[in-house]
BAMISE-356421 format. One line per field, with one value per residue: residue in one letter; residue number from 1; x negated, y negated, z of N, C-alpha, C in turn. Coordinates in Angstrom, 3 decimals. Layout:
% BAMISE-356421
residu = (a; ...) .
num = (NUM; ...) .
n_x = (X; ...) .
n_y = (Y; ...) .
n_z = (Z; ...) .
ca_x = (X; ...) .
ca_y = (Y; ...) .
ca_z = (Z; ...) .
c_x = (X; ...) .
c_y = (Y; ...) .
c_z = (Z; ...) .
% end
This chain:
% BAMISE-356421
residu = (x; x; x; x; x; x; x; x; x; x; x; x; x; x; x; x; x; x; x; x; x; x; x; x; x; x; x; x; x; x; x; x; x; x; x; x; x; x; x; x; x; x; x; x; x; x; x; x; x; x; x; x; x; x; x; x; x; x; x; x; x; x; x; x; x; x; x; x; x; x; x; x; x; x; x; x; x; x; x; x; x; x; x; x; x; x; x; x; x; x; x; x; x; x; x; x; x; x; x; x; x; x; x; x; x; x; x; x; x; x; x; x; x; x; x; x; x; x; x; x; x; x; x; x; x; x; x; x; x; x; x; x; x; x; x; x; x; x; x; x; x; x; x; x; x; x; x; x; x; x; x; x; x; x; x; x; x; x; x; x; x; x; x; x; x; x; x; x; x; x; x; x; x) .
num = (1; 2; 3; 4; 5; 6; 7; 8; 9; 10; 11; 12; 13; 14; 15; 16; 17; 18; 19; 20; 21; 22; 23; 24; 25; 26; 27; 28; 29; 30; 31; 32; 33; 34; 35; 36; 37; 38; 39; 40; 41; 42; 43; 44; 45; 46; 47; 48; 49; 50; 51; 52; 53; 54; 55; 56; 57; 58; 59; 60; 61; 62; 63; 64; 65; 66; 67; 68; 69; 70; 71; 72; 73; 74; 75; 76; 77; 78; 79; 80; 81; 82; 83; 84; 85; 86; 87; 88; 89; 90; 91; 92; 93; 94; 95; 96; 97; 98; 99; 100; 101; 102; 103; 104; 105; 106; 107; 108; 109; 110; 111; 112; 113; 114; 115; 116; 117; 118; 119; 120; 121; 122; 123; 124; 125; 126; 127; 128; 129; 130; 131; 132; 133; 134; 135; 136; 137; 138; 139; 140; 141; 142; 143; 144; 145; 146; 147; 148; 149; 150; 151; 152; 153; 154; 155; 156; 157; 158; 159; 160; 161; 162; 163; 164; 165; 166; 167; 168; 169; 170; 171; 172; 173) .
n_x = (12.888; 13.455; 13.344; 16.425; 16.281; 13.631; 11.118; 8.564; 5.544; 4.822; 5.756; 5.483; 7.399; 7.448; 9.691; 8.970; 11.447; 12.127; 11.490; 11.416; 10.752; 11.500; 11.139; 10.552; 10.044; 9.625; 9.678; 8.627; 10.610; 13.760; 14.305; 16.153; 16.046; 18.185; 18.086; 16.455; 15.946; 15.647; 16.512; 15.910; 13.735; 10.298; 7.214; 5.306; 1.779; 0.052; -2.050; -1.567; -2.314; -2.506; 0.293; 0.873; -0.341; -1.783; -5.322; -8.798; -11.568; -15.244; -17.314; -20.092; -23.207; -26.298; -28.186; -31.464; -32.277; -33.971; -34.893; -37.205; -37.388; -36.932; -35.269; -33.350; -32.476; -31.315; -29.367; -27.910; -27.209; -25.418; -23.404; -22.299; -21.542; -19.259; -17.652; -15.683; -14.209; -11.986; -10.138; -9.587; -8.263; -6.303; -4.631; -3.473; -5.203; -7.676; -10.999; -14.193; -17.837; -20.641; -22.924; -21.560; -21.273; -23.680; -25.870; -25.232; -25.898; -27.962; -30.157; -29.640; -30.699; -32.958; -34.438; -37.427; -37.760; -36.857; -36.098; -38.033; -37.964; -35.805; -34.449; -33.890; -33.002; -30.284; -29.214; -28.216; -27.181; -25.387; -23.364; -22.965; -21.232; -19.130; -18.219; -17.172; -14.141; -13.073; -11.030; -12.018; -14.311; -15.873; -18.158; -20.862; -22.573; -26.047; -28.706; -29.058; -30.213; -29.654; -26.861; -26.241; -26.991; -24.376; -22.178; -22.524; -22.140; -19.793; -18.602; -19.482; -17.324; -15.116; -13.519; -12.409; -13.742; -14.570; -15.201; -14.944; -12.670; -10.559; -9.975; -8.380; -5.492; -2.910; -1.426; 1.576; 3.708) .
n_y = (-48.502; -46.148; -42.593; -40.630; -37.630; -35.683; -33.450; -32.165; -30.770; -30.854; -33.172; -36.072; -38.411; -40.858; -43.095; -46.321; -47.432; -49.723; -48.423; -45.998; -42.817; -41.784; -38.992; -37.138; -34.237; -32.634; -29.546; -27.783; -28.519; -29.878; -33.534; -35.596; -39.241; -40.712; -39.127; -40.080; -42.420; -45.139; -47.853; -51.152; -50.119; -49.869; -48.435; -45.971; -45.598; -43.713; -42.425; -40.134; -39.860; -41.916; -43.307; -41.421; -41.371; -39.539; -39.371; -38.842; -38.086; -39.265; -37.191; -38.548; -38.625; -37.989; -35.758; -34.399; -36.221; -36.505; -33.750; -33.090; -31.541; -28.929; -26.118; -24.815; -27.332; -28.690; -27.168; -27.641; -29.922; -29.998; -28.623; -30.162; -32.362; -30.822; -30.513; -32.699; -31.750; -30.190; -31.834; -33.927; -32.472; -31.790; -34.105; -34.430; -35.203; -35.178; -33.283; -34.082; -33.112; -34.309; -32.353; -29.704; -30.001; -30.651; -28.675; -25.984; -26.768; -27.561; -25.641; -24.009; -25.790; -25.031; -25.540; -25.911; -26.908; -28.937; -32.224; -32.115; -32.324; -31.515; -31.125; -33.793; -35.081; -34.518; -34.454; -36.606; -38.514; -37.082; -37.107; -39.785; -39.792; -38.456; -40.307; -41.894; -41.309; -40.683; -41.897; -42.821; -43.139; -41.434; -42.132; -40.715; -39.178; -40.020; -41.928; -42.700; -43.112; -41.970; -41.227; -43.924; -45.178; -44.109; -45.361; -48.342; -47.659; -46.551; -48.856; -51.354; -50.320; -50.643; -48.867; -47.393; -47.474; -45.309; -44.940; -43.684; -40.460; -41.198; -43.789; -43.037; -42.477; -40.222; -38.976; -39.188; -36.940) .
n_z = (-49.535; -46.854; -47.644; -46.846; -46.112; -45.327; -46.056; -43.890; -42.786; -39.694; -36.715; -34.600; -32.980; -31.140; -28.520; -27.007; -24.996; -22.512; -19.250; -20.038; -22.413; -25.323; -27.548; -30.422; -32.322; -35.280; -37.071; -40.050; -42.439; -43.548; -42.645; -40.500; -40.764; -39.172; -36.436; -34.557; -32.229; -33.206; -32.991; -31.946; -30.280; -28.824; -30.513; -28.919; -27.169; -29.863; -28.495; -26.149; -23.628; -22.821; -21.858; -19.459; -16.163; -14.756; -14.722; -16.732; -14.768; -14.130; -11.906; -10.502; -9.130; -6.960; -8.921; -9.264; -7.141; -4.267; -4.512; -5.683; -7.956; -7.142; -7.542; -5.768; -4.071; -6.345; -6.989; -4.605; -4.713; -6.920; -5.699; -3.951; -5.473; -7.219; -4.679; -4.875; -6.741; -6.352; -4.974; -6.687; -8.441; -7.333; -6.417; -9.345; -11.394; -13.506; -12.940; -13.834; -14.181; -15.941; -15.548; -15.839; -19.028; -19.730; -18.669; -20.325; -22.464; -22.595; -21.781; -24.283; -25.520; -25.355; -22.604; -20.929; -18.412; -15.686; -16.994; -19.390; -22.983; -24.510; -22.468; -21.663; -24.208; -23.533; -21.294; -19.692; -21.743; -22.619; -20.834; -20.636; -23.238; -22.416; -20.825; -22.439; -23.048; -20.602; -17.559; -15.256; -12.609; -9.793; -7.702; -5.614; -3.247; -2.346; -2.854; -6.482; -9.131; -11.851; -11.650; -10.647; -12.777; -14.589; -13.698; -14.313; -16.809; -17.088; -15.729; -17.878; -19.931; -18.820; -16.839; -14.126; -10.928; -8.720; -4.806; -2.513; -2.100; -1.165; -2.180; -4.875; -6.543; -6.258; -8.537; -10.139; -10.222) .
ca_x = (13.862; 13.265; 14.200; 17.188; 15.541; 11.853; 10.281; 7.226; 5.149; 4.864; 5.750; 6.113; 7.547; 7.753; 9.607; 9.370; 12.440; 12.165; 10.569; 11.969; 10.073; 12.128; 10.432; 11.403; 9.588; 9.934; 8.710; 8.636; 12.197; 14.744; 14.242; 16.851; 16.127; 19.251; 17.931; 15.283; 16.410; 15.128; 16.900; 15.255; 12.938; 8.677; 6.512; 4.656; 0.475; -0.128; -3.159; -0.541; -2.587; -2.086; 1.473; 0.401; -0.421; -2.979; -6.838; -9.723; -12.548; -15.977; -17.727; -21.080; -23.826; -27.834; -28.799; -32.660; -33.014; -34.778; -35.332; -38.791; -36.719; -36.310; -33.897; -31.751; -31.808; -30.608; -28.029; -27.094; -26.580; -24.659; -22.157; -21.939; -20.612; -18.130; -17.022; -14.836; -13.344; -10.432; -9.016; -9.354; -7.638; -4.679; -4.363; -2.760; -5.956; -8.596; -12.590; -15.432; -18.889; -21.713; -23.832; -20.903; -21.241; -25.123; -26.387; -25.366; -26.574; -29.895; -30.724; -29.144; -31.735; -34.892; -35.314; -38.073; -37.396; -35.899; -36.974; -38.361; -37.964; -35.032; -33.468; -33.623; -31.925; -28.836; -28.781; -27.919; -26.632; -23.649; -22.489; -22.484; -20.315; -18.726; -17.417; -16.206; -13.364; -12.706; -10.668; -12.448; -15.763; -16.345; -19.145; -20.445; -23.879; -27.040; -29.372; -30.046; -31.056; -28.878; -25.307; -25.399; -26.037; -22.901; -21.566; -22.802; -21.608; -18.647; -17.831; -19.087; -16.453; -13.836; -13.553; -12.257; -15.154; -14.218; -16.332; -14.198; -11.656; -9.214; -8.692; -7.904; -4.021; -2.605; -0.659; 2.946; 4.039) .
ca_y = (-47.822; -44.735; -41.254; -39.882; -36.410; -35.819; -32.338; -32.560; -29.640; -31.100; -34.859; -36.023; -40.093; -41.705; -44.767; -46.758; -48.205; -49.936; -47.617; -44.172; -42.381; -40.856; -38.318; -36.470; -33.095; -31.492; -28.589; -27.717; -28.685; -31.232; -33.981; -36.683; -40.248; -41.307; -38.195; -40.692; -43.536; -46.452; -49.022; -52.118; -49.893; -49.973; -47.284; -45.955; -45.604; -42.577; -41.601; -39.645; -39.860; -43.418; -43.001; -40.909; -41.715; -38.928; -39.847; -38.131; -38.464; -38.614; -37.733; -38.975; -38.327; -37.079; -34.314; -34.628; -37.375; -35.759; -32.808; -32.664; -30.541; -27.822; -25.270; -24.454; -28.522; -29.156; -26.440; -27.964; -31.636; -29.990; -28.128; -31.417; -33.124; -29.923; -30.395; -33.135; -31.726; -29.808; -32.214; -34.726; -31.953; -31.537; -35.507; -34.454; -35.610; -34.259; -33.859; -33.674; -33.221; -33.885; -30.934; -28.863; -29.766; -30.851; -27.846; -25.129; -27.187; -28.091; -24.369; -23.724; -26.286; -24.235; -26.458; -24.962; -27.357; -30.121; -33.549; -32.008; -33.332; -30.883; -31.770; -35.519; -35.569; -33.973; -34.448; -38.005; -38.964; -36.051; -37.671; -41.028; -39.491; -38.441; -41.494; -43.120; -40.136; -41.227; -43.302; -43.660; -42.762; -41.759; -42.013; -39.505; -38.962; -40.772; -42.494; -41.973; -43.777; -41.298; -41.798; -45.184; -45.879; -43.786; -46.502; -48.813; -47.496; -47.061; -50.641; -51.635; -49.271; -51.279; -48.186; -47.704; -47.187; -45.404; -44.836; -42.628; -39.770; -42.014; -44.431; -42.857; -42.585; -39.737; -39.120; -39.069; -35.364) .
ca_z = (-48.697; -46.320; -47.750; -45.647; -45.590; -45.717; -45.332; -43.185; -41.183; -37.901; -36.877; -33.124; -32.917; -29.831; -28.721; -25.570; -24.348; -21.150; -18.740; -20.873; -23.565; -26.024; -28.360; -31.710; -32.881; -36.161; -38.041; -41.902; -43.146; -43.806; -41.478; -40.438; -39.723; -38.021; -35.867; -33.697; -31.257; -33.974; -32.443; -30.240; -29.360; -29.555; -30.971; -27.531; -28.497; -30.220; -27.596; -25.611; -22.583; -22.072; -21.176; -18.102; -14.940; -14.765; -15.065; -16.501; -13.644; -13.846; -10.847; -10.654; -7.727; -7.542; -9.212; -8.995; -6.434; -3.294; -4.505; -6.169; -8.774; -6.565; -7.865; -4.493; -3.785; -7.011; -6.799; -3.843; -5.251; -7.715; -5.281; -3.569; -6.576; -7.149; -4.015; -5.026; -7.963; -6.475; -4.084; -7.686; -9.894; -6.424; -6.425; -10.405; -12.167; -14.280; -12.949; -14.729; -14.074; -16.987; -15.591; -16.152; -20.333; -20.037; -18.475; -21.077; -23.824; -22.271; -22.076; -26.315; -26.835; -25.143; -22.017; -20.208; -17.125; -15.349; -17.174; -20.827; -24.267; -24.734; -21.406; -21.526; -25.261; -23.367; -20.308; -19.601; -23.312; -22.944; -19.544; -21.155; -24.434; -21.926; -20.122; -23.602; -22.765; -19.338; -17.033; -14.118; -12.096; -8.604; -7.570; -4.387; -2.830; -2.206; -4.243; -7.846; -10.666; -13.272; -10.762; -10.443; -14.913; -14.889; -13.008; -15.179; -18.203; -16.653; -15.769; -19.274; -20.461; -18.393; -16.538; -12.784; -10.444; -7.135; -3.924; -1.784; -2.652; -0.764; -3.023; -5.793; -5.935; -6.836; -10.115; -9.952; -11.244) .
c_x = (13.334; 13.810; 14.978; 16.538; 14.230; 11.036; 8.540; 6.809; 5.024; 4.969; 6.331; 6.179; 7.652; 8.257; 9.549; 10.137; 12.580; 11.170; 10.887; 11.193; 10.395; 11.255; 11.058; 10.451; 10.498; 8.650; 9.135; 10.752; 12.918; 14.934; 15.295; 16.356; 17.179; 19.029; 16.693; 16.021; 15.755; 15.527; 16.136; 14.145; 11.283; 8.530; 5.321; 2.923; 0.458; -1.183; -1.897; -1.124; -2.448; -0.592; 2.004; -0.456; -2.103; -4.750; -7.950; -11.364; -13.723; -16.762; -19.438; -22.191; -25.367; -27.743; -30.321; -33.146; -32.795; -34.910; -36.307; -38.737; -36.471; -35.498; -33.054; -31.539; -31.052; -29.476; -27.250; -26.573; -25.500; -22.934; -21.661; -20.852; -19.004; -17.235; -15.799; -13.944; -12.148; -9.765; -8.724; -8.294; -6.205; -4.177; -3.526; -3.762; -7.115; -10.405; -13.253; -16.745; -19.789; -22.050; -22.465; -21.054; -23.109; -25.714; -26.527; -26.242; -27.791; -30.414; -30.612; -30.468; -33.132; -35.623; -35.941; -38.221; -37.293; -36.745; -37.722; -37.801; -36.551; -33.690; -33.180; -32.959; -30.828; -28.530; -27.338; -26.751; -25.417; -22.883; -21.845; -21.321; -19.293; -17.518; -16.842; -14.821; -12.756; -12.204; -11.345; -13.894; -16.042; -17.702; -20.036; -22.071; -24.411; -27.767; -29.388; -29.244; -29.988; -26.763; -25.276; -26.217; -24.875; -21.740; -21.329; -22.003; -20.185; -17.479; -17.808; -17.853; -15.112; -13.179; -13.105; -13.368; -14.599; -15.737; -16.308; -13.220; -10.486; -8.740; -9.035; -6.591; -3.600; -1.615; 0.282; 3.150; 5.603) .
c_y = (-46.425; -43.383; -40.824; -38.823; -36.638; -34.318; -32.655; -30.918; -29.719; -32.783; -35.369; -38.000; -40.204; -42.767; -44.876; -47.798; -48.604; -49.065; -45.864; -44.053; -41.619; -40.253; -37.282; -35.446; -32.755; -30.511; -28.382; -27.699; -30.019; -32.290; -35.192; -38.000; -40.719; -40.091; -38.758; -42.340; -44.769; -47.478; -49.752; -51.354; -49.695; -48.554; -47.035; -45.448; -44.482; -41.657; -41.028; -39.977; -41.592; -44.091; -42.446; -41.229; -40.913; -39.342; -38.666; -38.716; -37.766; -38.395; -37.878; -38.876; -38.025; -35.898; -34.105; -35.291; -36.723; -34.359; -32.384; -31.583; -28.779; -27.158; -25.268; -25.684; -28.671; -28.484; -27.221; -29.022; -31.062; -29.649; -29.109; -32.481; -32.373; -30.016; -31.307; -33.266; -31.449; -30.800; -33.292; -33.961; -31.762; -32.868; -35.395; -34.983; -34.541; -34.116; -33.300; -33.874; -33.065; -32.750; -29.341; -28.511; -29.544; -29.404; -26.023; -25.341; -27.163; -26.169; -23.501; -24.613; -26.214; -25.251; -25.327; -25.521; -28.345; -31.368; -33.165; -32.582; -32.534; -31.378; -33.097; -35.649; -35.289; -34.574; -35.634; -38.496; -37.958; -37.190; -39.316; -41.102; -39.297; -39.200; -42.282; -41.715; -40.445; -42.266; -43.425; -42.602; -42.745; -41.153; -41.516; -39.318; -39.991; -41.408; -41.466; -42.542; -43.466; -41.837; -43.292; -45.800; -45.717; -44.768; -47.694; -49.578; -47.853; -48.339; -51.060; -51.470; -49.948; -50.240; -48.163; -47.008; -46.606; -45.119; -43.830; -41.803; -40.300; -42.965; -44.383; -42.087; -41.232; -39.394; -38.878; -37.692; -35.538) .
c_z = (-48.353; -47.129; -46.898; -45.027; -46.111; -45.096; -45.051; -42.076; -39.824; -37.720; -35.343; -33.620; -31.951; -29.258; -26.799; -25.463; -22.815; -20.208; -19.032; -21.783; -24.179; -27.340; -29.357; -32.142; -33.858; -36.677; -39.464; -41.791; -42.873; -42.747; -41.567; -39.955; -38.950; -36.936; -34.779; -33.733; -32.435; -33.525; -31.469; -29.381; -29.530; -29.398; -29.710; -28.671; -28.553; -29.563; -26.615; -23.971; -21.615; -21.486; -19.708; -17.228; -14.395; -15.207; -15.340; -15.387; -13.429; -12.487; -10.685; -9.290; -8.272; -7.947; -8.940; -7.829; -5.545; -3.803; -4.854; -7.240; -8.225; -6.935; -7.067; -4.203; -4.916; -7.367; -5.620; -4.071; -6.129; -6.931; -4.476; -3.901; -6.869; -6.075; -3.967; -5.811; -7.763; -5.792; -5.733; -8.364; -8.399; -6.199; -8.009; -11.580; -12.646; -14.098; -13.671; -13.850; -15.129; -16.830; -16.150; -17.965; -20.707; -19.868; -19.817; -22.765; -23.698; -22.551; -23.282; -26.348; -26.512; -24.151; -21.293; -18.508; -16.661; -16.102; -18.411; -21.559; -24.604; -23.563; -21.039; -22.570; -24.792; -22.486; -19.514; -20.720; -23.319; -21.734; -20.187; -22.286; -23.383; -21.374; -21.161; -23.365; -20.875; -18.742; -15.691; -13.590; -10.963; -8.179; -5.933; -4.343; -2.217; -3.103; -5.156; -8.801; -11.742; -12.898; -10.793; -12.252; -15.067; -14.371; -13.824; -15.944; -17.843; -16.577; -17.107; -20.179; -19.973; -17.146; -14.840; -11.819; -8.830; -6.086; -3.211; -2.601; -2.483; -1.473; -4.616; -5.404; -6.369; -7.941; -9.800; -11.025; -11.885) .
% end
């Protein structure tokens, strides 16, 4: 049998009833169970984000491919890719770009330039950690080799794969 009261420091429950999601917060002190909807109703999953509508989104494109590693091309592939972050984050969703995590690391771990032994352990291998964290993947540019694994992985992953900005829906606020 349950304890009536039960002091606890922090404790969020969740149920889903039908298409409602009733939720219970406490903090340190005397907690009630007859104080949470228990009835007929299921335990929603504890990943909170799977309740929402919202998507994290990677977006995927060349970074290297035509550029001959060029610095200002590959700045420019990059602002390319950026360019579809805000209309993603005003659609109610969340973008990402690897180079955004890869890039600071690659240079912590003493790359001396595009395609080293320092910059290949990151580069690639973050984007992919990455996508186990993600619901979907659009994918934006021209060729290249690194954009379309992310694809890939992606699918592997079960993952939603877009092409255009158009169809991805936007999140209900």
């Amino acid at each position: 049998m349950l304890p009536e009261k039960w002091g606890l420091s922090l404790l969020e429950l969740g149920f889903l009833n039908g298409s409602e999601v009733y939720s219970c917060r406490t903090r340190r002190g005397p907690w009630n169970w007859s104080s949470v909807a228990i009835f007929a109703a299921r335990p929603y999953a504890q990943v909170y984000g799977t309740m929402l509508p919202d998507m994290m989104i990677l977006i995927a494109g060349p970074y290297r491919s035509g550029t001959n590693d060029d610095p200002a091309l590959v700045q420019k592939n990059i602002h390319e890719m950026e360019s579809y972050a805000l209309p993603i984050f005003r659609a109610g969703h969340i973008p990402l770009l690897g180079e955004w995590f890869a890039l600071p690391l690659v240079a912590l771990a003493g790359s001396k330039k595009i395609g080293d032994d320092a910059f290949n352990e990151i580069f690639h291998p973050i984007a992919v950690r990455l996508l186990e964290k993600c619901d979907a993947v659009l994918r934006v540019g021209g060729p290249s080799a690194g954009a379309d694994e992310m694809v890939r992985v992606g699918q592997s992953l079960g993952l939603k794969i877009y092409k255009t900005l158009a169809e991805i829906p936007a999140a209900s606020q």
